[in-house]
C-alpha positions as CSV (number, residue, x, y, z in Angstrom):
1,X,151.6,100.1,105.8
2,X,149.4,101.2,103.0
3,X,146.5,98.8,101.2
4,X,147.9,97.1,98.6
5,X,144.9,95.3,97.6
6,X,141.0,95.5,98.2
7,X,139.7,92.8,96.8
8,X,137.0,91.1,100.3
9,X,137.1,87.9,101.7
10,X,134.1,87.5,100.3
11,X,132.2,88.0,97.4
12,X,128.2,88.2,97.9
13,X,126.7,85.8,95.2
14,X,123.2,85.2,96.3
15,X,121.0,85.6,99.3
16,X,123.0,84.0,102.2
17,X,125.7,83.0,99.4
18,X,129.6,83.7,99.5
19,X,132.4,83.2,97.2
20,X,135.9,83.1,99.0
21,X,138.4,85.0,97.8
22,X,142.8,83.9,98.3
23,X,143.0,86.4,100.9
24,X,141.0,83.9,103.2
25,X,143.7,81.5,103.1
26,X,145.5,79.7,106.5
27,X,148.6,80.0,107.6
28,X,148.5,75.8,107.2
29,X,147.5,74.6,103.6
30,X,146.3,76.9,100.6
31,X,143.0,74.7,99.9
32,X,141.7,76.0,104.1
33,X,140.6,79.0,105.2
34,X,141.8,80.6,108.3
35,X,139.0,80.7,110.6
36,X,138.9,84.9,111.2
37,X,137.3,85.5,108.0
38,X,134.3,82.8,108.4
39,X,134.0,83.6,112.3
40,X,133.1,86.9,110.9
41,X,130.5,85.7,108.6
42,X,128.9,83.6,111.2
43,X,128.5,86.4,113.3
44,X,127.1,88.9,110.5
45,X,124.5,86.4,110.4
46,X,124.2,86.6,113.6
47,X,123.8,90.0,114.3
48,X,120.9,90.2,111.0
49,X,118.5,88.4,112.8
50,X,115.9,90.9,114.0
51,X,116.0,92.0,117.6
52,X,112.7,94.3,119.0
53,X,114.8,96.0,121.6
54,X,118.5,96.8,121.8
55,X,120.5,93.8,122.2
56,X,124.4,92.8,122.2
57,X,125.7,89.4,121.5
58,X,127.0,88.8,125.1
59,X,128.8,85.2,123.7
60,X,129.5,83.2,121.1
61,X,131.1,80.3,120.2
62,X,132.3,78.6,116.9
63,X,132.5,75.1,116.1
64,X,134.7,74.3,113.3
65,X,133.3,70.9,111.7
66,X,136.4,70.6,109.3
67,X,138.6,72.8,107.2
68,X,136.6,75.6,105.4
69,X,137.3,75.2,102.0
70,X,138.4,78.7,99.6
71,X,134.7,78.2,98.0
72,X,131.2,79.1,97.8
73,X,129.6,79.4,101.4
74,X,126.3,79.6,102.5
75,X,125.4,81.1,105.9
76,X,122.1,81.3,107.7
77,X,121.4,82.1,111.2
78,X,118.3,81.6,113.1
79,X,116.8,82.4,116.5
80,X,116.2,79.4,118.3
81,X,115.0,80.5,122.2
82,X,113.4,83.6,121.9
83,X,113.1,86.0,125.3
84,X,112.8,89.2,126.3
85,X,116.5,89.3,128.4
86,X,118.4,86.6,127.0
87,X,118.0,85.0,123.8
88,X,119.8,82.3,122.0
89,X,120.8,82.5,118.5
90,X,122.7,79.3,116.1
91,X,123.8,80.3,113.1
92,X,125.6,77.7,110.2
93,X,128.1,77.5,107.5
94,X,128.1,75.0,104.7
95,X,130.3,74.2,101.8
96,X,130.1,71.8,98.7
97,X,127.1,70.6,100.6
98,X,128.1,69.7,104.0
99,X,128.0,71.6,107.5
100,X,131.7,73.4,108.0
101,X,131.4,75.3,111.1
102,X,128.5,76.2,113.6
103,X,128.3,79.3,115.9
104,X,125.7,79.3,118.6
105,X,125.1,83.3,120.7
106,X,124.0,84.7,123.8
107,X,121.9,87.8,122.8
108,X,121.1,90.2,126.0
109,X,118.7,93.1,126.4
110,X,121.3,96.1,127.2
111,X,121.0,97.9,130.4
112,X,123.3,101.1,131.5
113,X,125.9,99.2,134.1
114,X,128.5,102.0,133.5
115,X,127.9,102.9,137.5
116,X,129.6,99.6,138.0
117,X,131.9,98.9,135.5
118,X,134.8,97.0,136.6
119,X,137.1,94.1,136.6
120,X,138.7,95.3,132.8
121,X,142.8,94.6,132.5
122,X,144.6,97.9,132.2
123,X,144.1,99.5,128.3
124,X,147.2,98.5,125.8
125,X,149.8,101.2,124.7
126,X,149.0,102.7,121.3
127,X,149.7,101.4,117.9
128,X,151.5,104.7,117.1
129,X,155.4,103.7,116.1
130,X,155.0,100.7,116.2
131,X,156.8,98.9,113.1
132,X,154.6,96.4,111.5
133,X,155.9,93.1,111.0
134,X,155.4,90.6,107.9
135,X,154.8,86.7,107.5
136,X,156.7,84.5,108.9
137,X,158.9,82.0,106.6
138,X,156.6,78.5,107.0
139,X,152.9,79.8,106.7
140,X,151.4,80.1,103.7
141,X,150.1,83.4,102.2
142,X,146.4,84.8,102.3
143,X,145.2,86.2,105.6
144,X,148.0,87.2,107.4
145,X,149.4,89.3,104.5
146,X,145.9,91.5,104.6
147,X,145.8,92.2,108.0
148,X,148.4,94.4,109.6
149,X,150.5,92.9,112.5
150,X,152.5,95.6,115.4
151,X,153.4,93.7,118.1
152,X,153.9,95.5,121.2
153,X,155.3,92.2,123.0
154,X,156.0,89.0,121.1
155,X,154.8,88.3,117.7
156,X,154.4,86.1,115.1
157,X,158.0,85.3,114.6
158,X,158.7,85.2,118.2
159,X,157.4,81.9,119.9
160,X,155.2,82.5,123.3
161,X,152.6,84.8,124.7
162,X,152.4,87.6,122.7
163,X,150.8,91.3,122.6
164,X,149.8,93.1,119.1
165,X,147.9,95.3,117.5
166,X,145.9,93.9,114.6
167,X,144.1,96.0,111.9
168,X,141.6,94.4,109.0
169,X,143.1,96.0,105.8
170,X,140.2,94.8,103.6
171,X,136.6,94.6,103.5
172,X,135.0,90.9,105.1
173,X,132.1,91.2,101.9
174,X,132.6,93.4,99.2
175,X,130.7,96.4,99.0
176,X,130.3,96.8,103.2
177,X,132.0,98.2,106.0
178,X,132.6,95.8,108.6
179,X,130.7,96.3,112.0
180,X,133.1,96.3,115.6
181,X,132.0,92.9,115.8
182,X,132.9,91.6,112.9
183,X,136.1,93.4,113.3
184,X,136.6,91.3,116.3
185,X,136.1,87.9,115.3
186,X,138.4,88.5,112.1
187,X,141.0,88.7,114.7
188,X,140.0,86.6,117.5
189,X,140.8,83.4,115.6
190,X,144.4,84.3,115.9
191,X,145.0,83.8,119.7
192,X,146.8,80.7,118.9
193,X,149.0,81.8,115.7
194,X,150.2,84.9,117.5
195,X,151.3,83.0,120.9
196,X,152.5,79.8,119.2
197,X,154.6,78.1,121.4
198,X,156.1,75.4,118.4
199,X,157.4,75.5,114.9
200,X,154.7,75.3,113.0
201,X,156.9,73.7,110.5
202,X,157.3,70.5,112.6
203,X,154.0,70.5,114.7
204,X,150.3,71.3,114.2
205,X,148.3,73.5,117.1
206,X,145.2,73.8,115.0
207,X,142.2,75.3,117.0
208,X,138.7,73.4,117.5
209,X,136.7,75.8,118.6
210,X,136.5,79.7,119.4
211,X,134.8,80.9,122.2
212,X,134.6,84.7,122.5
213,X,132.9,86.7,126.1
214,X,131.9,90.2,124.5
215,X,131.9,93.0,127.3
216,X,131.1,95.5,124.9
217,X,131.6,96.5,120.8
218,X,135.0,97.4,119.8
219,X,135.0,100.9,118.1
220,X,137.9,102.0,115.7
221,X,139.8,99.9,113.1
222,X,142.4,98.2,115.4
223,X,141.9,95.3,117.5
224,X,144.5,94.7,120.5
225,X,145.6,90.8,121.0
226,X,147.1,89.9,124.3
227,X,147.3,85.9,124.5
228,X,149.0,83.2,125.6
229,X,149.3,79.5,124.9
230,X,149.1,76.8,127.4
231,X,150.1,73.0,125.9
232,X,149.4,70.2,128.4
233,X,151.3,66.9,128.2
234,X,148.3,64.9,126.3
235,X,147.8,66.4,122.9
236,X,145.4,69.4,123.9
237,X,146.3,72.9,124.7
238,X,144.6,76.3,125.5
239,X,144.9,79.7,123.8
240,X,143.6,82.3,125.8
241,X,143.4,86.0,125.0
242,X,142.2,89.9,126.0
243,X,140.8,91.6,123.4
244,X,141.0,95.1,123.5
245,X,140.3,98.4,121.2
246,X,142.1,102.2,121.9
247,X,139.8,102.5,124.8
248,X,140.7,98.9,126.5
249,X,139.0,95.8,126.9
250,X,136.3,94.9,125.0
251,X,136.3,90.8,125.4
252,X,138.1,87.4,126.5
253,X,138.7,84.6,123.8
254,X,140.0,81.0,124.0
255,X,140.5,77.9,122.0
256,X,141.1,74.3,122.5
257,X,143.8,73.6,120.5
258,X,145.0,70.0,118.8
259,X,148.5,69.6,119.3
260,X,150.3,66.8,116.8
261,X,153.7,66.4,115.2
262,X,153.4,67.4,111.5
């Protein structure tokens, strides 16, 4: 599929400052963003606070406060427990002057545990022939059209757990290639939308929360998404996934999902 369009997410404007572009729109109403694009920019903030030794964001979790509007951002992070194994990092997103989502980290010293590496699931099959696949009728443009979807199991169009590759066909801020982390979390956020178990023309499943275990940095463009939906009989439901790159499994996601008639 080639690039039809490299316009960012995001425009820089300022130190800290961020103009959305369209292509950060949801699947759910064109005024929202989909979370992938602002999980990324939480965590770019995250990983430009200044470390003294090598370090890896081990976790991180982001809190959505309410929908992320297609505006000017501003994003700060901070170190809040300094250490010299484990540190803890927030970082913060605001819009039109109120706090839109949070992300708190768990930075570790690195160590060489490649003697005892285990416990990984079994690395995806390739990409390679894989036919990409487009929108589905019922969600709104933006997002999903700027990142490429091959689904190895499942899909967007096809409701239950799902497998697919995912590739970022544009930059996350203009001018900047993004880092295997940032990579990551553009795709992370879509756990839920790729294993949807309901029309999302008659029901919501709108995420809270993303919560994302990092064994190690992906490498490469592509970002493997194996996930799977669980809906409980109150309301609330799960998205779980593996996230993987060519070489396997670089981390575990989950979301708590909302789960409403439209």
């Amino acid at each position: 599929m080639a690039d039809q369009d490299t316009e960012p997410f995001y425009h820089p404007s300022g130190e800290s400052v961020f103009q959305s572009t369209r292509h950060t729109a949801g699947p759910w109403t064109a005024e929202a963003q989909h979370l992938g694009p602002p999980s990324a920019l939480l965590v770019r903030a995250l990983e430009q606070v200044p470390a003294d030794r090598d370090t890896q964001l081990a976790r991180v979790t982001i809190e959505i406060l309410g929908p992320v509007p297609i505006a000017e951002l501003t994003v700060r992070a901070t170190l809040v427990r300094p250490g010299r194994s484990v540190e803890l990092l927030n970082a913060e997103m605001s819009a039109n002057g109120r706090v839109v989502a949070t992300a708190s980290a768990w930075r570790i010293t690195t160590t060489d545990s490649t003697p005892v590496e285990a416990g990984q699931a079994d690395p995806l099959p390739g990409w390679d022939g894989i036919e990409p696949t487009g929108r589905p009728d019922g969600w709104g443009p933006g997002y999903i059209d700027v990142m490429e979807w091959r689904p190895l199991h499942g899909g967007l169009h096809v409701p239950g757990p799902a497998t697919a590759w995912v590739r970022q066909r544009i930059p996350l801020v203009d001018g900047e290639k993004p880092t295997g982390l940032q990579r990551l979390f553009t795709v992370a956020d879509s756990g839920n939308g790729l294993s949807n178990r309901l029309n999302p023309s008659q029901w919501w499943f709108i995420n809270t929360d993303l919560t994302v275990h990092i064994q190690r940095e992906p490498v490469g463009e592509w970002i493997g998404l194996d996930a799977n939906t669980a809906i409980g009989p109150t309301g609330i439901g799960t998205a779980s996934s593996v996230l993987h790159d060519a070489e396997g499994q670089v981390a575990i996601g989950a979301q708590a999902l909302m789960v409403r008639p439209r």
